[in-house]
Residue frames as qw, qx, qy, qz and C-alpha x, y, z in Angstrom:
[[0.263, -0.867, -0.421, 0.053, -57.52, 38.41, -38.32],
 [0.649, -0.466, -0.008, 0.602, -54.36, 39.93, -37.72],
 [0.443, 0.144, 0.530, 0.709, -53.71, 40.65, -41.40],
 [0.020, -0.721, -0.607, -0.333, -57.17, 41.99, -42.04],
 [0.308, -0.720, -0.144, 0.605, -56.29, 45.36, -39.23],
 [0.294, -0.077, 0.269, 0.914, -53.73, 46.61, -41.51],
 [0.138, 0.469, 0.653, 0.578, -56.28, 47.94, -43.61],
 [0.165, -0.720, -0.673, -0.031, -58.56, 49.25, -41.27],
 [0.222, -0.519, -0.195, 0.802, -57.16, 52.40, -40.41],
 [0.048, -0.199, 0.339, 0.918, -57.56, 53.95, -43.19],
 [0.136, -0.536, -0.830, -0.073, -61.70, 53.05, -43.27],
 [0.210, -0.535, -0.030, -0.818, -64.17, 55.76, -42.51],
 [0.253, -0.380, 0.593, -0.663, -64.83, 55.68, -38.49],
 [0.851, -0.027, 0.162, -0.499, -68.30, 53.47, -38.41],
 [0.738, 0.348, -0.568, -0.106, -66.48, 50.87, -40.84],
 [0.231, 0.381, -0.843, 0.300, -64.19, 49.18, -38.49],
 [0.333, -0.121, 0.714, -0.604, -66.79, 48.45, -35.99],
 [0.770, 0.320, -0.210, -0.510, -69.13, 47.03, -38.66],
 [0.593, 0.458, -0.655, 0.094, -66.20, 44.79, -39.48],
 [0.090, -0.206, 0.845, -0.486, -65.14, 43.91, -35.96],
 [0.578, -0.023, 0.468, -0.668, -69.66, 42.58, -35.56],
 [0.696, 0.479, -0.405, -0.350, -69.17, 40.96, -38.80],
 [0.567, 0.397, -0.716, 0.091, -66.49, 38.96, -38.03],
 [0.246, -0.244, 0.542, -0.766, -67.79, 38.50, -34.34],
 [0.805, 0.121, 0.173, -0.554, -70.88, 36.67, -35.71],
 [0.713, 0.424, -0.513, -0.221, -68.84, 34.68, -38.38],
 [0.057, 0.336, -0.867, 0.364, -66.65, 33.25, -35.40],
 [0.575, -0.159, 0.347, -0.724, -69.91, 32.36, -33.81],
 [0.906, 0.224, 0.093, -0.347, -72.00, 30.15, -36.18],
 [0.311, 0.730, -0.583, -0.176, -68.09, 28.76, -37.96],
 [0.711, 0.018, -0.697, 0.093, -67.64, 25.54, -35.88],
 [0.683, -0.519, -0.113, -0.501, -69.66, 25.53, -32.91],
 [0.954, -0.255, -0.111, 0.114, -67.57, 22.83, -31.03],
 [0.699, 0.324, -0.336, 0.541, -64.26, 24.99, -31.21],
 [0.412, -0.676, -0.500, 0.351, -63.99, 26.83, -28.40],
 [0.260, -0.271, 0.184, 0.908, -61.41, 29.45, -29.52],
 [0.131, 0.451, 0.585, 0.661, -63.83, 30.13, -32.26],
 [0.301, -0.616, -0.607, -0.402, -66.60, 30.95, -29.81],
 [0.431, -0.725, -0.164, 0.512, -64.48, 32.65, -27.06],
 [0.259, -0.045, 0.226, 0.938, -62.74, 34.96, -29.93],
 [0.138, -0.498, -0.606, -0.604, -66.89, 35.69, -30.84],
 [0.373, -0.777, -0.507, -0.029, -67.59, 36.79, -28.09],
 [0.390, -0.578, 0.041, 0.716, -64.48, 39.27, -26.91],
 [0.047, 0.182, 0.408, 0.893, -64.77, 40.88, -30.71],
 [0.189, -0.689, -0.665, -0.219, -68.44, 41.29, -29.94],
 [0.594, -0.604, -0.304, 0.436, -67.20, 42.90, -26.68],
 [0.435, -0.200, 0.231, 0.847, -64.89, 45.02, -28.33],
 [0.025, 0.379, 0.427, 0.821, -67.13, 46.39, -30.96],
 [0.351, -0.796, -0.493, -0.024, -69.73, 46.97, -28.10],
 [0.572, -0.724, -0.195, 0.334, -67.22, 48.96, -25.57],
 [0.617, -0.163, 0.129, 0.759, -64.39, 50.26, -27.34],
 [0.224, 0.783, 0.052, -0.578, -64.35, 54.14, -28.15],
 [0.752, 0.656, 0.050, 0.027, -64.51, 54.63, -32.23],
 [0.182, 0.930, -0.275, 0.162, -60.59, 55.97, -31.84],
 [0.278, -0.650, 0.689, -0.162, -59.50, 53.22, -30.09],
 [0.881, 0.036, 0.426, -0.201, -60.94, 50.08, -31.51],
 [0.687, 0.514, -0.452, 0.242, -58.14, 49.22, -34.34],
 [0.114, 0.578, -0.694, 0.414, -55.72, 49.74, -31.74],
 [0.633, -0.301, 0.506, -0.503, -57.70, 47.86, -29.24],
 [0.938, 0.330, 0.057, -0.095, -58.22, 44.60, -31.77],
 [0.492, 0.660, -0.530, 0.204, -54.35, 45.13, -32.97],
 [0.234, -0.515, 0.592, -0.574, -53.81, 44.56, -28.99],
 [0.729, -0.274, 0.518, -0.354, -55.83, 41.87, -28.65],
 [0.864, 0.465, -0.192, -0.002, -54.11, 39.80, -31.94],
 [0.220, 0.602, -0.714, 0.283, -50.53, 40.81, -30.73],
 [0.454, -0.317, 0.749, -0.364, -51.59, 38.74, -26.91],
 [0.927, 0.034, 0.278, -0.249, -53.62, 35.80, -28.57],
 [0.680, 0.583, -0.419, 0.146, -50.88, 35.43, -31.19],
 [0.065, 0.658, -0.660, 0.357, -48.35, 35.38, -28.22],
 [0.734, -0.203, 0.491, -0.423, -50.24, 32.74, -26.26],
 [0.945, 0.300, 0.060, -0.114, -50.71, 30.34, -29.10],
 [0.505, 0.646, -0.525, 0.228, -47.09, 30.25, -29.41],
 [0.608, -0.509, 0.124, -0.596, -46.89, 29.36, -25.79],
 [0.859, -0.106, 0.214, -0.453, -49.34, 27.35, -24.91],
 [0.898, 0.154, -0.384, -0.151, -48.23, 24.12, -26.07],
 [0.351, 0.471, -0.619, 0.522, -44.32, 24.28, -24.32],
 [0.370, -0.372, 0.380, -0.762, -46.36, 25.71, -21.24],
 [0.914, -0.118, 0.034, -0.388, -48.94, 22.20, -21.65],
 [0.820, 0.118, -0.543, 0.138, -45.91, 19.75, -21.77],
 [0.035, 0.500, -0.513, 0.697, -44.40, 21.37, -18.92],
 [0.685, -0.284, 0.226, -0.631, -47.59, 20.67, -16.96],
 [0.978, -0.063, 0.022, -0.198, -47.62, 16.93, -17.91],
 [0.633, 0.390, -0.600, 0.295, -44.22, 16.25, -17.70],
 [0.143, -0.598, 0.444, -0.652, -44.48, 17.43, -14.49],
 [0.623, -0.176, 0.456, -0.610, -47.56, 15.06, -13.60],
 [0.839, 0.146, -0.434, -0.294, -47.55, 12.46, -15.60],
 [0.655, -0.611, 0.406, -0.178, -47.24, 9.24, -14.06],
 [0.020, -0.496, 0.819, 0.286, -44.68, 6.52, -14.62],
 [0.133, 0.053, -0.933, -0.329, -44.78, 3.57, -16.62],
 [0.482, 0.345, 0.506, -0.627, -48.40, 4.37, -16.94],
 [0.314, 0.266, 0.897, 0.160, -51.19, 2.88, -19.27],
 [0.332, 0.355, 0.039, -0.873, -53.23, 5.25, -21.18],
 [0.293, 0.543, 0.777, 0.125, -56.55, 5.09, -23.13],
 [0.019, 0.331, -0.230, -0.915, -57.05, 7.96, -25.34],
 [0.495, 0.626, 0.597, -0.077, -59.63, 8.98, -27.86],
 [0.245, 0.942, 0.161, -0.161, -59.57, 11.02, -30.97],
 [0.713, 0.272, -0.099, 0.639, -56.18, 12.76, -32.80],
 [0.302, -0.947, -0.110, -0.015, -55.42, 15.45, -30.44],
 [0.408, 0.751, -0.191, 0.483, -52.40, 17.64, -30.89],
 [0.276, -0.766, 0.384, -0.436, -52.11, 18.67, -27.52],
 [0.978, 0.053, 0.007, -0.199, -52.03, 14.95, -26.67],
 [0.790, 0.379, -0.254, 0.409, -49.20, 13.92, -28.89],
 [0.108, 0.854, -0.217, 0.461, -47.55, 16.93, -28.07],
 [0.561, -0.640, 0.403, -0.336, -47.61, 16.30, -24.09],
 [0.882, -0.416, 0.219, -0.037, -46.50, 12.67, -24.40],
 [0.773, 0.548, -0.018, 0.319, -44.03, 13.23, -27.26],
 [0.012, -0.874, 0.315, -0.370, -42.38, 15.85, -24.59],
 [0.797, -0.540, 0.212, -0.167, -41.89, 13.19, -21.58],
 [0.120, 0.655, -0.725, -0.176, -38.41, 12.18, -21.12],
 [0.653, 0.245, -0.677, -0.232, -38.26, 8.13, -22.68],
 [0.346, 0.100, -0.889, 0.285, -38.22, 6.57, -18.95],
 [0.293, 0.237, 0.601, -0.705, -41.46, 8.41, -17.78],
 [0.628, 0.124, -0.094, -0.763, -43.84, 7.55, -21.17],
 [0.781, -0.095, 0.319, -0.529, -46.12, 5.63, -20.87],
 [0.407, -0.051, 0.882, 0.232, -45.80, 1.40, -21.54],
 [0.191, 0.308, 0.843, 0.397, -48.27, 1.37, -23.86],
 [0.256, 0.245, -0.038, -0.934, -50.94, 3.84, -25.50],
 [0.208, 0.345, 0.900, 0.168, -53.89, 2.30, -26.53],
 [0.313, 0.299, -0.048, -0.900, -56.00, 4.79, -29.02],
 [0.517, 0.463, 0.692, -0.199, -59.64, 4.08, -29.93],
 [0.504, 0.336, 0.577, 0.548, -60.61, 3.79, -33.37],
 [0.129, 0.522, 0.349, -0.767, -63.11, 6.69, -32.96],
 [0.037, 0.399, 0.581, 0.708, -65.30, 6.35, -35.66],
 [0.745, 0.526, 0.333, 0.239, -66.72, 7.35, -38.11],
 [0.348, 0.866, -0.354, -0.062, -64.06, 9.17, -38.79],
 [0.961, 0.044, -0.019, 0.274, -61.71, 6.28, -37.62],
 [0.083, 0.961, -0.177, 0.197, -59.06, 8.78, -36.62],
 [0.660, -0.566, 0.495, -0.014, -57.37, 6.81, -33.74],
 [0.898, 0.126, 0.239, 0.348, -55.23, 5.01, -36.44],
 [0.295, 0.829, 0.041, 0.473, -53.90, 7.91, -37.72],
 [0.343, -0.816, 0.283, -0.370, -53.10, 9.14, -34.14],
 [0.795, -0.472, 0.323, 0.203, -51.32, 5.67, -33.20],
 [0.789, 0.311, 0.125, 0.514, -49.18, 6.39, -35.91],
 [0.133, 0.852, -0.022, 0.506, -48.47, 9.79, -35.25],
 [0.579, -0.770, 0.165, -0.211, -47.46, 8.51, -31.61],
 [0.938, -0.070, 0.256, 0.223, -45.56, 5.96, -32.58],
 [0.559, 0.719, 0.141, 0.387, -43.41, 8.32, -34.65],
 [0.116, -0.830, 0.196, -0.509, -43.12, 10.47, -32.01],
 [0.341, 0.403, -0.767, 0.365, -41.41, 7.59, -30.14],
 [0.540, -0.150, 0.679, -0.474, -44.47, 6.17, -27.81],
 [0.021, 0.066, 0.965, 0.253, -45.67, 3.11, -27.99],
 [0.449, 0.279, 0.257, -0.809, -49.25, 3.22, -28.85],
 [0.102, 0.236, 0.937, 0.236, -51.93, 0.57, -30.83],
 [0.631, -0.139, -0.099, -0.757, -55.78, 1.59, -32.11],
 [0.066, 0.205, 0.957, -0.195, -57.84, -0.73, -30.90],
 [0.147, -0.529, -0.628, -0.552, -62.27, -0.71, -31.79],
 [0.198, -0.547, 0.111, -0.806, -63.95, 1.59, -29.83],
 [0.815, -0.313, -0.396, -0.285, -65.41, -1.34, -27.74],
 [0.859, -0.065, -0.389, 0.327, -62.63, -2.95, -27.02],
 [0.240, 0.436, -0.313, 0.809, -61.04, 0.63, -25.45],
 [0.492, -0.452, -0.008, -0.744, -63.86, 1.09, -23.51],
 [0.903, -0.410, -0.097, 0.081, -63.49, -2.61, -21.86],
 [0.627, 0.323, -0.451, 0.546, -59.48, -1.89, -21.65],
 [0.172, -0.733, 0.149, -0.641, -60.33, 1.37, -19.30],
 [0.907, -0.355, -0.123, -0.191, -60.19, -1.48, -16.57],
 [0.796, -0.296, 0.091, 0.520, -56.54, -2.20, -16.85],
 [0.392, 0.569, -0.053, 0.721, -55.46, 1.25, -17.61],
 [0.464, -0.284, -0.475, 0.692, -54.06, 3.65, -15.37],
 [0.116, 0.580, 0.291, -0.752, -55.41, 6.50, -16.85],
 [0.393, 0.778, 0.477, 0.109, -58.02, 8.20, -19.64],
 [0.332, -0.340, 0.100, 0.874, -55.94, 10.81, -21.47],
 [0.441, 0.720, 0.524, -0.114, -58.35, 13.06, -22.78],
 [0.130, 0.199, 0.316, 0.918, -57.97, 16.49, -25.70],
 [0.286, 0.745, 0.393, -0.456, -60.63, 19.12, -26.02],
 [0.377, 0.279, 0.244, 0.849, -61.56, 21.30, -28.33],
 [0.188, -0.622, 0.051, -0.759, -63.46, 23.28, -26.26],
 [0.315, -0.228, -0.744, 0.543, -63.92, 23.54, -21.95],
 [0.188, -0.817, -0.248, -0.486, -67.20, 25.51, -21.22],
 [0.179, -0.629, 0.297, -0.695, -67.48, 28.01, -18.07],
 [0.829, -0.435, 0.133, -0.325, -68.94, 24.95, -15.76],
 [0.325, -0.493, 0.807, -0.007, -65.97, 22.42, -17.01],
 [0.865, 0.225, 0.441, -0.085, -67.71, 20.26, -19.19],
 [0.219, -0.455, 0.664, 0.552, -65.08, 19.54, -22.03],
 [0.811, 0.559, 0.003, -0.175, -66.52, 19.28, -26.08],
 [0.208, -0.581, 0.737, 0.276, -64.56, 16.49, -27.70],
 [0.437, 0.103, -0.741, -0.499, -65.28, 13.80, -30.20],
 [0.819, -0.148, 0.028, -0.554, -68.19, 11.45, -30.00],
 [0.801, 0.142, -0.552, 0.183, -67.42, 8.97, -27.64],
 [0.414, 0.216, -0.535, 0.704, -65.61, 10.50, -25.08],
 [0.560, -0.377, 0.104, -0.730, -68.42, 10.85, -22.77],
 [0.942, 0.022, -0.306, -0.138, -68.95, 7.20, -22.92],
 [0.773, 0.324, -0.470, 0.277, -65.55, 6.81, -22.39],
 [0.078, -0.377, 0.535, -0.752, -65.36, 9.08, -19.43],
 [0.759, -0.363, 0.158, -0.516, -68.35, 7.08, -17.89],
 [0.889, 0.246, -0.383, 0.044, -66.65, 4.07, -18.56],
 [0.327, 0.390, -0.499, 0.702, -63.44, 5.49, -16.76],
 [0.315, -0.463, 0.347, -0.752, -65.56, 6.22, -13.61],
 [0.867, -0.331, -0.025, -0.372, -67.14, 3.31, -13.16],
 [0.913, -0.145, -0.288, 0.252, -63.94, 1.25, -13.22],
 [0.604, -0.726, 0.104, 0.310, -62.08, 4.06, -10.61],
 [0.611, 0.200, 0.310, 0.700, -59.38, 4.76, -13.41],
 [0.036, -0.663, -0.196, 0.721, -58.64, 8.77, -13.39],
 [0.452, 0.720, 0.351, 0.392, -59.87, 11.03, -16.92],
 [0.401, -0.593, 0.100, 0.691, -57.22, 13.87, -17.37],
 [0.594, 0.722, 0.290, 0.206, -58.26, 16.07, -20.06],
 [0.491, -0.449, 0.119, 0.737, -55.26, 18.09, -21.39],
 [0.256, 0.878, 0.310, 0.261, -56.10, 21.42, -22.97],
 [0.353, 0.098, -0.074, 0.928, -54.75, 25.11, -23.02],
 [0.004, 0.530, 0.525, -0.666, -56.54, 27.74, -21.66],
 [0.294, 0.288, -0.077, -0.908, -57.83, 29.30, -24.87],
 [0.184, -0.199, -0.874, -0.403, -59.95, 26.80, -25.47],
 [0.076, -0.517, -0.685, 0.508, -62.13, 28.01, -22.46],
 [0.016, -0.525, -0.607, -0.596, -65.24, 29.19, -22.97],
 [0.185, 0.112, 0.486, -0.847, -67.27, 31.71, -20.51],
 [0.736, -0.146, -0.344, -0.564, -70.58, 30.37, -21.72],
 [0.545, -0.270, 0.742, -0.283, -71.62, 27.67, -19.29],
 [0.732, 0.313, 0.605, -0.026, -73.22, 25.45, -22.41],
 [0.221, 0.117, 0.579, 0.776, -72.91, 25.79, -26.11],
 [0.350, 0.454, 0.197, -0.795, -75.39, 28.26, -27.59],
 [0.601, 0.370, -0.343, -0.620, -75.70, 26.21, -30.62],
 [0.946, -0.097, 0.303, 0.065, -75.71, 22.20, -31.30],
 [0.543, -0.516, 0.609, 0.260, -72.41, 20.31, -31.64],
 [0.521, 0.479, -0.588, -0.391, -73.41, 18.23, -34.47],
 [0.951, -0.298, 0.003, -0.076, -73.20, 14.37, -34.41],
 [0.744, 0.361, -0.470, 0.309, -69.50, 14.25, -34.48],
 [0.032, 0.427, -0.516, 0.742, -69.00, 15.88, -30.60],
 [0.549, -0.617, -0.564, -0.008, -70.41, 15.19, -27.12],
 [0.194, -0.686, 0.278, -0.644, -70.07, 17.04, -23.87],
 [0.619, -0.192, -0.721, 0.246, -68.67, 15.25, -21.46],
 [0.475, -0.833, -0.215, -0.188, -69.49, 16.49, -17.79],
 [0.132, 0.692, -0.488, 0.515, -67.05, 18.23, -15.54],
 [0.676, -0.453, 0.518, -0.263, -67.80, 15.35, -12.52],
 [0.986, 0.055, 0.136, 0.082, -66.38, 12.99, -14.62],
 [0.666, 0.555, -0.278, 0.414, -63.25, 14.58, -15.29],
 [0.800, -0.429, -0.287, 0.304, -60.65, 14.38, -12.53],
 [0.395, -0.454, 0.294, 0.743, -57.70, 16.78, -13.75],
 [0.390, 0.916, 0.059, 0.067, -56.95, 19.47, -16.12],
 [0.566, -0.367, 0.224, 0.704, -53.44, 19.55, -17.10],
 [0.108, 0.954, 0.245, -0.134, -53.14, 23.20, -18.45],
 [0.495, 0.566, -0.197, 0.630, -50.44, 25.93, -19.96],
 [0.012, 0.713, -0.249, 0.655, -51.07, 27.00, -16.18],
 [0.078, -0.233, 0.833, -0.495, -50.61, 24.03, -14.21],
 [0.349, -0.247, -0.893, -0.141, -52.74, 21.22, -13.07],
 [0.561, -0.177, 0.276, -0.760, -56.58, 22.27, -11.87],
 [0.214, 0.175, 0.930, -0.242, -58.61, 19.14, -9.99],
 [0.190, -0.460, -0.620, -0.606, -61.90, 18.76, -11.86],
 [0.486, -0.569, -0.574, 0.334, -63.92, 20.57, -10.42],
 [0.224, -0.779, -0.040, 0.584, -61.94, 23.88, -10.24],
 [0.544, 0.316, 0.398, 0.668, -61.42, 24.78, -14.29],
 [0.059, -0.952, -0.245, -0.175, -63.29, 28.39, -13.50],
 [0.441, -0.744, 0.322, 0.385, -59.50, 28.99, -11.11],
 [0.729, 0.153, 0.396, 0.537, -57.79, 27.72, -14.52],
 [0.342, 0.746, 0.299, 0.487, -59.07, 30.64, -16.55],
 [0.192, -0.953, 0.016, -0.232, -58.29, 33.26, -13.85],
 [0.844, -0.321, 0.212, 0.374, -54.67, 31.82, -12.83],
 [0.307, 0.841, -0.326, -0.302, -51.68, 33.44, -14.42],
 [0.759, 0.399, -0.512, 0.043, -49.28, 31.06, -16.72],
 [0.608, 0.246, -0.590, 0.471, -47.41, 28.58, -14.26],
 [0.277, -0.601, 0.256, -0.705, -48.80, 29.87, -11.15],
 [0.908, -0.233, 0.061, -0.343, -49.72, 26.72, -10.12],
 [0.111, -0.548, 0.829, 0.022, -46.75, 24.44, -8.96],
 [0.899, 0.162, -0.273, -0.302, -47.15, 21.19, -10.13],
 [0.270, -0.660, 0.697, -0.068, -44.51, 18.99, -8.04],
 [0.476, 0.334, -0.749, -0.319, -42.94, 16.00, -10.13],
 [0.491, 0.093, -0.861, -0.100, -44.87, 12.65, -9.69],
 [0.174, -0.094, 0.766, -0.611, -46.91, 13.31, -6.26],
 [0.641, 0.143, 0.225, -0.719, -50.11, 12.23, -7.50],
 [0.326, 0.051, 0.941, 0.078, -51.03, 8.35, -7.92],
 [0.441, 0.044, -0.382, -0.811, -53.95, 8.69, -10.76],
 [0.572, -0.160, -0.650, -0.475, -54.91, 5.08, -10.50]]
């Protein structure tokens, strides 16, 4: 997107904004379940709606230079958060191959991760092997296990470590199929679901505008307990203060919160 500017100056006035609705729509319909996709579709939309003809390169150049800076970020900013909160020689249950995931527990210093990781198979893609190897690499200890059997572990775990790939406007969190389940699971046996994301994954839609597909679900925002964030930990419940929070605003003081 970034790349594609250069050019545009040098377009006859109407062009760019064509371009900018063009690429506004493509972001839209592209993969419905990402969130970035469908929060960048809607601020280019925004842009080609509002911006005077003389200012909309520059305005788009402006808004590549800050997302570009975030995504660089965001990740440092999300271990921070969970290093902060994670608890000790905690149990986890996990779904899916989430990045942000690894990331956060690959950051934690070797006496605060977790005793064991236990990642569900998550079919049909069967990812969660893939991800206990990728964890196990990264120096945690971590096993797949069948989606069943994760779902009866959630009992003797301490906590439900969740990814996104998108957080709508209300808190409900798109993530692989399953992880609904699993969050209901998690509630019934009192065990806390902590979904760890970055703030551009947030949507300002309160629902998808299109379907997910069968690979995604929507889990509900009363089943999710925490949001550990590039801007500090929000209680479910309060992801709408996430999006409007600057980076780190939110103190996060090491270890005061029992999960299970």
């Amino acid at each position: 997107m970034a790349r594609s500017l250069a050019a545009w100056e040098r377009y006859p006035p109407d062009d760019p904004r064509r371009r900018c609705r063009a690429i506004a729509r493509a972001l839209g319909t592209s993969q419905p379940a990402m969130g970035p996709f469908q929060q960048w579709s809607l601020e280019w939309a925004r842009i080609a709606r509002t911006a005077p003809a003389d200012h909309l390169v520059r305005s788009l150049g402006e808004w590549t230079r800050e997302r570009t800076a975030r995504w660089r970020d965001e990740p440092a900013r999300i271990a921070r958060t969970v290093r902060d909160r994670f608890p000790p020689a905690a149990r986890v249950v996990t779904i899916s191959r989430s990045d942000s995931v690894r990331r956060a527990l690959a950051s934690l210093p070797r006496g605060r991760r977790p005793t064991e990781v236990l990642a569900l198979e998550s079919r049909p893609g069967g990812e969660g092997g893939a991800f206990a190897r990728d964890l196990r690499r990264s120096g945690v200890r971590a096993q797949v296990v069948s989606d069943l059997a994760g779902r009866r572990a959630v009992g003797e775990a301490d906590l439900v470590l969740l990814g996104a790939d998108a957080v709508y406007a209300d808190g409900s969190v798109i993530h692989k199929v399953g992880t609904r389940t699993l969050a209901f699971a998690a509630r019934r046996a009192g065990v806390a679901v902590v979904v760890v994301v970055g703030t551009l994954k947030g949507v300002e839609r309160r629902r998808p505008s299109r379907p997910l597909g069968s690979l995604f679900d929507r889990t509900p925002a009363r089943l999710v307990s925490a949001y550990w964030t590039d801007r500090g930990e929000f209680p479910g419940g309060e992801w709408s203060r996430a999006l409007r929070t600057g980076p780190q605003e939110v103190s996060s003081p090491r270890g005061e919160r029992a999960y299970r």
